[in-house]
N, C-alpha and C positions, 0 to 999 in steps of 0.2 A: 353185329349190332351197331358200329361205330356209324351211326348217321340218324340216331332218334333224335325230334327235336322236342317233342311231347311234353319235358318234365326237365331241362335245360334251367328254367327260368321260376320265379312265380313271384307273385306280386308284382310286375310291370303294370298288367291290368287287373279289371278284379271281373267274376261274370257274375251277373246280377240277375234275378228273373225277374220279367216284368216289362219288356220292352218290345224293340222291332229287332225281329233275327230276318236276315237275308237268304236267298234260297244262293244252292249249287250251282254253275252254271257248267253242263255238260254236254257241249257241243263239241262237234269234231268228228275225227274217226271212232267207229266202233261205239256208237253211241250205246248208255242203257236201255234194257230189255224191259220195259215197266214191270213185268208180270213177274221181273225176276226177283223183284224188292219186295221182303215183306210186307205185309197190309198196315200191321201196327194201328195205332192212334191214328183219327181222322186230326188233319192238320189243325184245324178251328179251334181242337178242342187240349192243342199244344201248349208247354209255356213257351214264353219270348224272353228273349235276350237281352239284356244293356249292359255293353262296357265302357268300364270308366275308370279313368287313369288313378292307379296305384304307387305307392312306393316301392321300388325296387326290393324284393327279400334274394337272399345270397343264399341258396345253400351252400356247405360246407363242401362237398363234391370230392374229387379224388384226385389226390397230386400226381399229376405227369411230368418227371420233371426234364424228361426227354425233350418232353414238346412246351418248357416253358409256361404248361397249365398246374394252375393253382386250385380250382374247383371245377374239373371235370362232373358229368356227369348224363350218362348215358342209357336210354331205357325209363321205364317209370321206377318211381322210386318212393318206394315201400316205407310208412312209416306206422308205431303203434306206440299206446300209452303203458306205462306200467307204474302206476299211484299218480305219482307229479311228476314220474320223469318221464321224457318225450326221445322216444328213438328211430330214428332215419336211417337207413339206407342206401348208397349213393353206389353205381357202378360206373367201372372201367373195365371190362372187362376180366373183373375181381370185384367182388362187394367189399364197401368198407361202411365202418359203422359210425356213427355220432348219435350225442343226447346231450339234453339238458330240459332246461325246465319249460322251455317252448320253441316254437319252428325260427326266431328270429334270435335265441340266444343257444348255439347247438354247437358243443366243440368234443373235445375227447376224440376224435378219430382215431381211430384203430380197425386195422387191415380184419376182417372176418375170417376166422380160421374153419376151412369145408371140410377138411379133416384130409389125409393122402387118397388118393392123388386127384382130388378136385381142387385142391391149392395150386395146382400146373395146369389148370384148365382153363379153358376161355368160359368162364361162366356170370352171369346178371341175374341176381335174385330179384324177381320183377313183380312178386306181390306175396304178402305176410297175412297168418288170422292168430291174434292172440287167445288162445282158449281159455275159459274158467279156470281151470288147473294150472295156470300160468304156463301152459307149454306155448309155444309159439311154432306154428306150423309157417312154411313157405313154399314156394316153386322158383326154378330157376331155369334161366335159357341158357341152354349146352349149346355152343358152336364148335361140334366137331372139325379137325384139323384133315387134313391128307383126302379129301373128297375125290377131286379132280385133280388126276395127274400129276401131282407135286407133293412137297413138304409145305406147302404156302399155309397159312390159315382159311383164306379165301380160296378160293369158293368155300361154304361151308352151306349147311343142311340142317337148320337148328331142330333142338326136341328137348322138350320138357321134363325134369326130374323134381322128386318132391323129398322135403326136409323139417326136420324140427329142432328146436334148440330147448334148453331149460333155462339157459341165461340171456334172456333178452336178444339171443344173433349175435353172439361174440363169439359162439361155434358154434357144429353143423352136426347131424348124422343124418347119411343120406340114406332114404329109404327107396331109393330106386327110380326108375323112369315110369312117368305115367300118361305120356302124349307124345305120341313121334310116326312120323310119315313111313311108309316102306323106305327103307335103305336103299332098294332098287328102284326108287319112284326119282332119280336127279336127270337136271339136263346139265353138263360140263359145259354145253353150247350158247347157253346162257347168255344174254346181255349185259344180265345184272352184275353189277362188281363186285355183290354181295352175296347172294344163295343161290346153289341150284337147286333147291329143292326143301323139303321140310316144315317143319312148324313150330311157330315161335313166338314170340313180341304182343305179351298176353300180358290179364290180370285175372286173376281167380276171387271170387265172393262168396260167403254162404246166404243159403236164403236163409229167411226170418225162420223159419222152423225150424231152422237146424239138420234138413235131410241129404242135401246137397250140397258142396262147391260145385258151383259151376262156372266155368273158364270160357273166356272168351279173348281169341287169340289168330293171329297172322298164318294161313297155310301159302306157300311159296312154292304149289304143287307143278309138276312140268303141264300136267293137264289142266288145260283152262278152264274147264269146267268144277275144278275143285280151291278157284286160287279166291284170295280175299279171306274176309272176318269169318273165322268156324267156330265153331261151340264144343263142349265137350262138357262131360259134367262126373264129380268123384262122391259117392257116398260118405256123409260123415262118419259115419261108424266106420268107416276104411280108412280112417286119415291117420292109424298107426303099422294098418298093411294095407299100403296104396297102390302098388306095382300089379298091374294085370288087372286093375279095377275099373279102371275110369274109361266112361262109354260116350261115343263120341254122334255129333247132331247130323245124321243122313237121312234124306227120302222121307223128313218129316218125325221121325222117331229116335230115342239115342238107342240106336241098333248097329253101330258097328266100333269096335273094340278102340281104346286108345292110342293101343301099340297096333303101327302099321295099318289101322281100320280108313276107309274113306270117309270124306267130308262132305257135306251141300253146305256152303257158306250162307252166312245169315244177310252178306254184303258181297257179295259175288265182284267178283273183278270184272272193269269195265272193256280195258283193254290185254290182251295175254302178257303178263310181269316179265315173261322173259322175251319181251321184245323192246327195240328200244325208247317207243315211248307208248310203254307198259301203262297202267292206271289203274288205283283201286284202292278202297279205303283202309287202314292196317292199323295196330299199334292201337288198341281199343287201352280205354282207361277208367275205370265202373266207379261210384260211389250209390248210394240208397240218400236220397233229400227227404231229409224227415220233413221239409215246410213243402215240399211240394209232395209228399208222402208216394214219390215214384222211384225208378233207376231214372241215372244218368250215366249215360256215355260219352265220352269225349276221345274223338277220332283222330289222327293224323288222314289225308288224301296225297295219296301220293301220284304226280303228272308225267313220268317217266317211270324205268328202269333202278336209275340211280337211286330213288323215294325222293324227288326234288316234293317241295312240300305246292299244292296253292293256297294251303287254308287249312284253318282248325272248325271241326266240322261238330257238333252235338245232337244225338239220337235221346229218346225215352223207352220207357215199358215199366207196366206198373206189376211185371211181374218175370224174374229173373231168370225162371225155367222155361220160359216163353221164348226162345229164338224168331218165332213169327213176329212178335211182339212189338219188338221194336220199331218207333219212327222212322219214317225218311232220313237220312242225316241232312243236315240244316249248317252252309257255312254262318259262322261266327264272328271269323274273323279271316278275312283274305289274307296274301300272302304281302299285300303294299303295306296293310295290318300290322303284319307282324314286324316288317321289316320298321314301322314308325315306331312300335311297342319298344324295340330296341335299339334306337337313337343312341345310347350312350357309348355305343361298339362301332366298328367301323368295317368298311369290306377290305380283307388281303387275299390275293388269288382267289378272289370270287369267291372267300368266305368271311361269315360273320363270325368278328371277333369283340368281345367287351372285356372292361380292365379286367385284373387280376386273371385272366387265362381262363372264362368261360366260352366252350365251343360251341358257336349253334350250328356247324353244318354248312351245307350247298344253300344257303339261301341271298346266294348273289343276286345281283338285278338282273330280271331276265328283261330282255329287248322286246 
């Protein structure tokens, strides 16, 4: 996971609807398949975009103090209210938690206890649903170790498990895996520095009825034909026996199983991920717009292997069991964008750093 830049920052800029959004520009090798993008919403009848410069907000993030960072943070990051108090979730490859009375006044950190032996694990609790009964359900991305041929962490195969807590995320009980690739589906030949294989880099929502989560999230398949944004969706009434539940978006219908089942991505990879310069949209981030009374989606695009980023990318659907559903994705804001967004930081070895030890990643200048 160490290379999301999605939820690094917030408050640089602010998105606004109501303005001009830019389109993709997808030229090159292995261009898109039209026919392969869902229909979704006719463009016309789209919101638009305007961004407009913000004040800096800091999250608290996670102390590295190896690497001299002070507010790491990696993956999206999961936040929910409980009366006035306001609780966040930040990872490193370990969740740690923060609260207070709002997103700009947020301290308390304290390391997330997953109970043995997901405390020794490389795991990013990457989206929370606070229930009525105050339990607090979540999902987290497991990056298994020892994949390819070594002790290394890397390569790894990520896959999804699911948890709840009674105390706001200061601890876990895991109720098991409910999204994960065949085991035997890796390539060790891989380009990527990061997966051979798997699924991961997700956020889960319930619909407004209450009948489903459904997860929408990164497969890293060695077949090209299953890699980019997949869908997958878990029954509420399941959300205290989750394991062997959750049915995942193929050939049009959720018809094949969570564990180990195949994918049809809702954003199909442009270029094959394990090549080296791989392309395809990942790292999905959902909210419900009550003023625009739709979903929103907010993409990362990834232009290699590595996930070098070009742009932050925004899809719709006014309806969240719909995988067809959704928009075109729509850049937002380029990659010159972002790099001006964060002026305050500077490039060291071709990475952006700002004060206090926030990492944003490979977003060097490219030539």
């Amino acid at each position: 996971m160490r290379r999301n830049l999605r939820a690094v920052w917030a408050g640089t800029i602010i998105f606004l609807l109501g303005g001009i959004c830019s389109s993709a520009d997808r030229s090159g090798a292995g261009p898109v398949n039209p026919a392969a993008w869902p229909t979704g919403a006719a463009e016309s009848s789209l919101p638009s975009v305007v961004l407009r410069a913000a004040p800096l907000i800091q999250m608290p993030g996670v102390e590295v103090p190896e690497r001299s960072l002070l507010h790491e943070a990696d993956s999206n990051n999961p936040l929910h209210w409980d009366g006035d108090v306001l609780y966040l979730f930040n990872n490193y490859g370990h969740p740690w938690r923060t609260s207070g009375p709002d997103i700009e006044h947020l301290g308390k950190r304290l390391s997330v206890d997953l109970g043995f032996p997901n405390n020794r694990f490389n795991i990013w609790i990457e989206s929370t649903w606070k229930d009525e009964d105050g339990t607090l359900y979540g999902a987290y991305h497991y990056e298994p170790d020892t994949i390819c041929f070594s002790n290394q962490h890397i390569l790894t195969a990520p896959r999804i498990g699911w948890i709840r807590s009674i105390n706001n995320g200061a601890s876990w009980e895991d109720l098991g895996f409910v999204i994960s690739a065949d085991p035997c589906r890796i390539n060790c030949l891989t380009k990527s520095p990061w997966d051979s294989g798997g699924t991961g880099d997700f956020v889960f929502y319930l619909d407004q009825k209450k009948e489903y989560f459904y997860f929408y999230g990164t497969s890293y398949d060695p077949e090209f034909a299953e890699q980019g944004v997949f869908a997958a969706r878990l029954l509420y009434a399941d959300r205290n026996d989750p394991a062997g539940k959750a049915m995942k978006w193929h050939n049009g219908g959720w018809n094949e199983p969570g564990i180990w089942g195949h994918v049809t991505p809702v954003f199909p990879a442009e270029r094959d991920y394990h090549r080296p310069d791989g392309a395809m949209f990942w790292g999905p981030a959902i909210h419900w717009n009550t003023y625009l009374q739709m979903y929103v989606m907010v993409l990362n695009h990834a232009i290699d292997t590595k996930l070098t980023e070009d742009g932050i990318y925004i899809s719709y659907n006014p309806d969240l069991g719909d995988p067809t559903g959704w928009s075109k994705p729509q850049m937002i804001l380029d990659r010159a964008g972002i790099l001006r967004a964060t002026t305050i930081g500077k490039l060291v070895d071709d990475m952006l750093l700002i004060p206090r030890g926030v990492y944003y990643g490979e977003l060097g200048r490219r030539s």
